[in-house]
N, C-alpha and C positions, 0 to 999 in steps of 0.2 A: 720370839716366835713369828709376829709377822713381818718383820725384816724377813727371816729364814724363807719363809712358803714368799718374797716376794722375790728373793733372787731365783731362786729353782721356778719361779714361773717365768721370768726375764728369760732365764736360762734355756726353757722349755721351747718359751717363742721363739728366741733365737734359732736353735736348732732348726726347728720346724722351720724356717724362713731360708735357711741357708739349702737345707732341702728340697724346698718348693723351686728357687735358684736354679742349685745343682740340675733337676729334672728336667726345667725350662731349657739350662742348655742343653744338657745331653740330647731334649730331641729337636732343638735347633742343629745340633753338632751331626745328630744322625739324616735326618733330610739335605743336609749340606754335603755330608760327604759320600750320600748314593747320587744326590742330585749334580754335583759338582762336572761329571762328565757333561751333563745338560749347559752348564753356568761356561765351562771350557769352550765346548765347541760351537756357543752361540745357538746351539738348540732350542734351549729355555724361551729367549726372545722371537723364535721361530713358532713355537708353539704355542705361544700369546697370541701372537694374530692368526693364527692355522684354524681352519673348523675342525670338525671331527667328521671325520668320513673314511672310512676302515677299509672302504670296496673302491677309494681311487685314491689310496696310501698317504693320507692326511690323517694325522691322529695331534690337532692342535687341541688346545684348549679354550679357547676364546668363546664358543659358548657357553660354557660350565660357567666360566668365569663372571660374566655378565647376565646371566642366571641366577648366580648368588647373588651378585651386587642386585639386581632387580629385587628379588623375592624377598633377602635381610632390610634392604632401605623404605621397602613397602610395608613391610612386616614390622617397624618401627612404628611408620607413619601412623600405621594402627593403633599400635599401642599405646603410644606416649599419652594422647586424648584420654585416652579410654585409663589409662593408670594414674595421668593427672587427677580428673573427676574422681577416680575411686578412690584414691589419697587423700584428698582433700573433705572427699563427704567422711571418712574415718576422722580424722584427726581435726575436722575444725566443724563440716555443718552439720554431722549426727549425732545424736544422743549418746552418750558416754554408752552404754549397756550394746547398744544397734553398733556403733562405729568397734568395738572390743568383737559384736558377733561376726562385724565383715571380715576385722583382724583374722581370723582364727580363719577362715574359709580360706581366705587368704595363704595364710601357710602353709594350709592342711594341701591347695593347688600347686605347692611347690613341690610336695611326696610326691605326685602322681606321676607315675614312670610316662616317657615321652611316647611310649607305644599306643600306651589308652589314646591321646589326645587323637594320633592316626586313626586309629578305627573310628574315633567321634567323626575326622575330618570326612573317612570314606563313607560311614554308612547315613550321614546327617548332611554334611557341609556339600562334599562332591553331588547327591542327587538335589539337594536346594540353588545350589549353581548353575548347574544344567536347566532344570528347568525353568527359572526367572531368564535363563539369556538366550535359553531356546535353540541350542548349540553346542556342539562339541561333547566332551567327554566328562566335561568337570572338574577334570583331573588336571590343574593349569594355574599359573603364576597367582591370580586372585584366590582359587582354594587355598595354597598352599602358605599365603602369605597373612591370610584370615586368620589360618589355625596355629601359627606360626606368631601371630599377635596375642591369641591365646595363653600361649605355653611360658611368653618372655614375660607379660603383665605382671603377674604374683612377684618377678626379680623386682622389678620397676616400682610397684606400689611400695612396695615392703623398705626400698630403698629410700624413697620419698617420703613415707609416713615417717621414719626413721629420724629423716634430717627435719621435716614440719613438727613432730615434739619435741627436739633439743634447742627449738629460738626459745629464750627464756621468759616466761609467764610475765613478767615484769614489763617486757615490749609490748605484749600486747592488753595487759590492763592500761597502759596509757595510752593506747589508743581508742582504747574503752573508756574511759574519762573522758575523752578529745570528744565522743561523741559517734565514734567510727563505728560500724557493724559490721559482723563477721566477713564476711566478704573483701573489705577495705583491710582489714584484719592480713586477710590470707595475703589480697595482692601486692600489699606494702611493707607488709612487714615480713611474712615467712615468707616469699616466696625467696626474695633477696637477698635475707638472711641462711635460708638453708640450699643454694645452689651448687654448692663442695657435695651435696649427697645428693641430688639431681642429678650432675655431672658422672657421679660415681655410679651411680644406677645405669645411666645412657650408657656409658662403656662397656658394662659390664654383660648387659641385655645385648648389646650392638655384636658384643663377640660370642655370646649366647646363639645368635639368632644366626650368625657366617658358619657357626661350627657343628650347628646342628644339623642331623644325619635323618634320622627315621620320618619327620615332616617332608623334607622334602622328598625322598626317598620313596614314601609311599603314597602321596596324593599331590604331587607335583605333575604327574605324569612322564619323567626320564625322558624326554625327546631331547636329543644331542643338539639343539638348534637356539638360535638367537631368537627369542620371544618378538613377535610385533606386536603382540600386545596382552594385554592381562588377561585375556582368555585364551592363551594359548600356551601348552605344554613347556616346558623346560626342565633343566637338568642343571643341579648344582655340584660346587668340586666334592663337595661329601659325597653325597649320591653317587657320583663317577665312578671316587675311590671306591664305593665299597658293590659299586656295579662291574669294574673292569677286574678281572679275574684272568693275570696271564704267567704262566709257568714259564716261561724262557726270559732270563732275566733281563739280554741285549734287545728285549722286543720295544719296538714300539709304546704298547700300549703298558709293556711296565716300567717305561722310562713317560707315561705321561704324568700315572699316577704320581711319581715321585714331584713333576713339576707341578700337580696339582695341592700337594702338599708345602711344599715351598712355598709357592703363590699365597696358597692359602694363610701362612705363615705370616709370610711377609705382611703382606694386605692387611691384615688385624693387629699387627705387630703397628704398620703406620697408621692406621686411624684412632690405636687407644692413644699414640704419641702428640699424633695431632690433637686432639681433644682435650688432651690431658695439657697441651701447649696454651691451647684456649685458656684453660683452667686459669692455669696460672697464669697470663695475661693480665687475665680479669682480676686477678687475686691481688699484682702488685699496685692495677689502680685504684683498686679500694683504701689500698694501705696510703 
């Protein structure tokens, strides 16, 4: 009998994995081959370094693009600190009963549909912005990347708590012997031991945070422009896409989306590879 239920579950992941594959390509395969006239005629590479300006027939992408990479590597920066700490106080410095209540809060922050967090960000974050810096609208790279550190935390913690309870009880009672306290605990012994689920969280948050739509979308502020600096408006390739609305299909502005799609593709396509390169780097000097 459990031989039986363990091949039909072998069986079952399988499936599911060659599916998740399949899907992957198909819509690499579909932005490939509406974008392909772009990739042919050197378009694509045109529209990397192009601004966007509709009213003197530039429709590039290169502030979208640098918009994202601003808003997701800030939107990190936030977070990592803030998911390390909150990891760490669950699974190693609080009270079994207290670290189980963060757990649970925790999860319950992963249900919450990405729309609430926007309204948090517009009617809380955007006027506490504005008025500490006494400027502008609010509505600008630093809102968007706060609230945006918000939303990815719960991937982050969850991933990290995750990999800090599978080092085995055994390492770190002998460090409890040595004399060592929790602390010394965490920094020599988990954190070393669990960086395969650190790693895995970072990626996974990292493409969370490029591929999210409605944060940037609604408290970013949409201005088509290169940020100088974190109070100032931008616009990410989500946002774009789901801002640029064009019915002639030879247009301009429906041949950007598609490059913002690709881009966008591509782009997270090489930093999970990169990272994951890291990974394993790291992995065979251990061995």
């Amino acid at each position: 009998m459990a031989n039986w239920l363990e091949k039909i579950t072998e069986r079952i992941l399988t499936v599911s994995a060659l599916i998740s594959a399949f899907i992957t390509v198909l819509i690499f395969a579909f932005l490939l081959i509406f974008g392909l006239p772009l990739l042919q005629g050197g378009q694509w590479f045109g529209l990397l370094a192009q601004p966007w300006s509709p009213r003197e027939g530039l429709y590039g992408i290169r502030p979208m693009l640098l918009g994202t990479v601003y808003i997701s590597l800030l939107g990190m920066a936030f977070a990592l600190p803030l998911s390390f700490g909150c990891s760490a106080l669950i699974s190693v410095f609080a009270p079994r009963r207290f670290g189980g209540f963060l757990r649970n809060v925790v999860q319950l922050m992963t249900g919450v549909p990405t729309v609430v967090y926007g309204f948090v960000g517009i009617f809380l974050l955007v006027p506490m912005v504005r008025e500490i810096f006494q400027g502008g609208s609010g509505m600008c790279v630093l809102t968007a990347s706060l609230m945006l550190a918000v939303l990815i935390s719960p991937t982050l913690i969850l991933f990290f708590v995750d990999g800090f309870d599978r080092v085995p009880r055994s390492y770190l009672n002998a460090v409890a012997a040595l004399g060592g306290n929790e602390a010394q605990q965490f920094i020599f012994v988990i954190l070393p031991n669990a960086w395969k689920s650190v790693l895995s969280g970072i990626v996974l948050a990292f493409g969370r945070a490029m591929g999210d739509t409605l944060i940037a979308l609604m408290i970013a502020g949409n201005a088509a422009q290169v940020p100088g600096s974190v109070l100032e408006s931008a616009r990410t390739l989500t946002a774009h896409i789901a801002l640029v609305i064009a019915a002639d299909y030879d247009s301009p502005e429906f041949k950007s989306i598609f490059a913002c799609g690709l881009t966008l593709y591509l782009f997270s396509t090489v930093m999970v590879v990169l990272i994951r390169s890291i990974g394993a780097i790291f992995g065979r000097k251990e061995r």
